[in-house]
N, C-alpha and C positions, 0 to 999 in steps of 0.2 A: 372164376366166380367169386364175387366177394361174399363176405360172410358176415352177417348183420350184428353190428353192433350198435346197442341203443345209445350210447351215449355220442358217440362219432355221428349220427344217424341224427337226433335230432338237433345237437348243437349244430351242425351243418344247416340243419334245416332253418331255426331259430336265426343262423345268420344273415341266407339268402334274401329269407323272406318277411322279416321284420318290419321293411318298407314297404312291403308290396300292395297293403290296401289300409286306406284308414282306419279301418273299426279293430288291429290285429287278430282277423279271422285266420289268414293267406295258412301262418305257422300250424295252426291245429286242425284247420280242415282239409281245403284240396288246393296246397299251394302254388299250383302252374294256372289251375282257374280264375276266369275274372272274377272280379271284385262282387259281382252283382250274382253270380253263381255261389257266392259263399255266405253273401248276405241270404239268401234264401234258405240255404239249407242250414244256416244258424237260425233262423224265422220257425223251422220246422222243428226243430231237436227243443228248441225252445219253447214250444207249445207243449212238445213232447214231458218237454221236464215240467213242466207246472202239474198235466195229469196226473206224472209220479209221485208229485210231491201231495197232491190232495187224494192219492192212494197210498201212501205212505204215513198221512197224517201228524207231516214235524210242525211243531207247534212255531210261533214267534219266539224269538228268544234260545232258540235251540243251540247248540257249543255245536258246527258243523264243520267239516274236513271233505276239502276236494283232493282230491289224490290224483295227480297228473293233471295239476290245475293248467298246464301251460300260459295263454298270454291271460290270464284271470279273467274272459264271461262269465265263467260260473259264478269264480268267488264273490263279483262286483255285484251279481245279479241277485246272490242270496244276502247279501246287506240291503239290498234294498227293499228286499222281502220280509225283513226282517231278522232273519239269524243273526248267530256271533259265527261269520264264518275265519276258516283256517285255509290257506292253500300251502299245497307241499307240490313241488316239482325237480324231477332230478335234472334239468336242462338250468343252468345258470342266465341263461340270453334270454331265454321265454320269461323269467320273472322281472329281467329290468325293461322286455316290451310289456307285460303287466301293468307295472308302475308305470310305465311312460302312458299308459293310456287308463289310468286315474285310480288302479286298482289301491283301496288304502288298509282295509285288511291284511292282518299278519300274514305276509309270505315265506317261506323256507325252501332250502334245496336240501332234497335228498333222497331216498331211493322206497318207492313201494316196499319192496323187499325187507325192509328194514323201518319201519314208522318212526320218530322218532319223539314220541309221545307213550305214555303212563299209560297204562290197562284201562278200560271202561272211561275211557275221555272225552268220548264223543256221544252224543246224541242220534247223529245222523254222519255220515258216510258217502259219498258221491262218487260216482269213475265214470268218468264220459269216454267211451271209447281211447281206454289204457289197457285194460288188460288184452286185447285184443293184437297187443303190439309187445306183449310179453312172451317169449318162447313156451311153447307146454308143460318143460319142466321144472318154470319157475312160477306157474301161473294159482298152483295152491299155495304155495307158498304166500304171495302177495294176496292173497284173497283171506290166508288165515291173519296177517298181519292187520287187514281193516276190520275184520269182525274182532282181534285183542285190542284194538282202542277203541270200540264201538260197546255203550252198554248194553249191559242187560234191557231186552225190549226195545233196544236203537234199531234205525231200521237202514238197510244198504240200500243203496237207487246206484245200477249199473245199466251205463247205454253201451251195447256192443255192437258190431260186425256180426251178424250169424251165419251168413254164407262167404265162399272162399277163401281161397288164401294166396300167398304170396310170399314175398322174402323179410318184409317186415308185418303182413299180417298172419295174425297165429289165430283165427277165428274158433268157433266150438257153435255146435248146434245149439239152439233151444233147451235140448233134452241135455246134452252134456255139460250144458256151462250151468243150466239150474243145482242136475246133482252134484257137479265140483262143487260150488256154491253149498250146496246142502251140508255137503261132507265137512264142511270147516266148523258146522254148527249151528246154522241160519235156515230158517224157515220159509218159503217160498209165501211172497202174499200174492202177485198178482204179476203180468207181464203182459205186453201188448208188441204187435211189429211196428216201425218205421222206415219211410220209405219204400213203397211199392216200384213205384213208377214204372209200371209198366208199358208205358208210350217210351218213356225216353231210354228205356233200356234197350226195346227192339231198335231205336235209331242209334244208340250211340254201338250196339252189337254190329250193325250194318256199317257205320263207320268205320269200325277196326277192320270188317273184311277189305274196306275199301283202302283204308291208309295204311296197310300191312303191315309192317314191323317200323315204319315210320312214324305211326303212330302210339306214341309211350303213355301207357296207362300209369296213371299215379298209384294205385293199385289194382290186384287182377280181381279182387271181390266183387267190384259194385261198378253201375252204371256212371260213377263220377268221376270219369277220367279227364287226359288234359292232351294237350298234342305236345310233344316235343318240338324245343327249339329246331333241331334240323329239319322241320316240315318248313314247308313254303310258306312266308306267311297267309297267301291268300287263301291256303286250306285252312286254319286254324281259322282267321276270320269266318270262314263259310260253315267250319262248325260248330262255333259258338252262336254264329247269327239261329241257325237252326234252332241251335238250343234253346235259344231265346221262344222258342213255337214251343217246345216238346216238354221244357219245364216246368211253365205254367199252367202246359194242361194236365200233367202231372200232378204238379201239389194240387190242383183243384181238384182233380181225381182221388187224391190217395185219402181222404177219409172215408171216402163210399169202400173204396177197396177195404182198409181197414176195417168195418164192418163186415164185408162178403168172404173178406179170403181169409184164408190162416194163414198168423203171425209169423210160421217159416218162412213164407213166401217175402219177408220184406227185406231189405239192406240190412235195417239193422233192429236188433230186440231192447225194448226196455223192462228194465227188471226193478221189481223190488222185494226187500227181502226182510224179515224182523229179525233179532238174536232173539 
């Protein structure tokens, strides 16, 4: 059994799949999925993150800090919104597919853990699904490091995982990850679920009984798995064709849901948080 290490873990990952799709989705989302599977659920986190931010209220002009910026969406996305944004990643390969794909904001390597920035520096704060990929017993740790460069009244916006786990994810409920969060000194403003889907969950559920251990989940959390190379190709064709049915009636679905259901129920939670 190997034993997860982040840096082996995603520099791997960073290398595989750099090529893998134009937009450098492939490395930070679900890198065995197509290309049009990740554009989506980049389409969803993205809507996601604007809500945050006009629940968060960072103004234009704000000094902002992605923390696990990987191939820079974030970071590109918040210049164009107007901040002064910062990316920091400890992956070396994911900032030069960054820059290759136009990001021009300050990039840096180096470790959550360790910020590498001056007390009360930031305005605003971001972790798109990072600390979720952090072990538990490093995970105050790095939460206290973004609340010491975030000022007074700055506000955090964390997208995570809330249900399951696996060998590189370290997920926490709702209720656990707000009061970790709390405990470093941050004030809970508001949180919402993303990702219901609950159509393509009960299909891609049926698919794993069906492709058994042939079938390799890219993680064991969430309904966004991927088939492994030693499946037949014609099975991976036939369940992504599917998907192509089960996903778009999904995201068409998932903001009724997000109304009706509790934000447990979804993939993953967005958070936002004040000092």
């Amino acid at each position: 059994m190997n034993v997860y290490s982040p840096r082996e873990y995603w520099t791997g990952i960073s290398e595989r799949f750099r090529s893998a799709d134009p937009d450098g989705f492939a490395p930070v989302l679900h890198p065995d999925a197509p290309a049009w599977f990740n554009r989506t659920i980049d389409s969803l986190q993205s809507r996601a993150m604007k809500r945050a931010l006009i629940l968060a209220k960072v103004q234009p002009g704000s000094r902002f800090l992605d923390v696990g910026c990987g191939t820079g969406r974030w970071v590109r996305r918040y210049a164009q919104l107007g901040f002064r944004p910062i990316g920091i990643d400890a992956t070396a390969g994911m900032l030069q597919t960054a820059r290759e794909h136009g990001t021009t904001p300050p990039l840096t390597v180096g470790w959550a853990s360790a910020l590498p920035f001056a007390d009360a520096y930031f305005d605003a704060v971001s972790d798109v699904t990072v600390i979720q990929h952090i072990h538990y017993s490093l995970q105050s740790t790095v939460l206290s490091e973004m609340l010491r460069v975030l000022k007074p009244g700055g506000r955090l916006i964390l997208m995570e995982v809330i249900r399951g786990r696996d060998g590189h994810i370290f997920s926490r409920s709702p209720t656990e990850l707000i009061r970790n969060v709390c405990s470093t000194g941050a004030t809970l403003i508001d949180w919402f679920g993303l990702e219901y889907f609950f159509l393509d969950r009960a299909f891609v559920r049926i698919a794993q009984t069906v492709g058994g251990r042939n079938l390799r989940k890219s993680s064991a959390h969430d309904p966004q798995i991927s088939v492994g190379t030693a499946k037949p190709s014609g099975f991976r064709k036939a369940f992504w064709r599917l998907r192509h049915l089960t996903v778009p009636i999904s995201v068409w679905i998932d903001p009724l849901a997000g109304r009706l259901c509790a934000g447990r129920l979804a993939t993953h939670g967005v958070f936002v948080f004040h000092k």
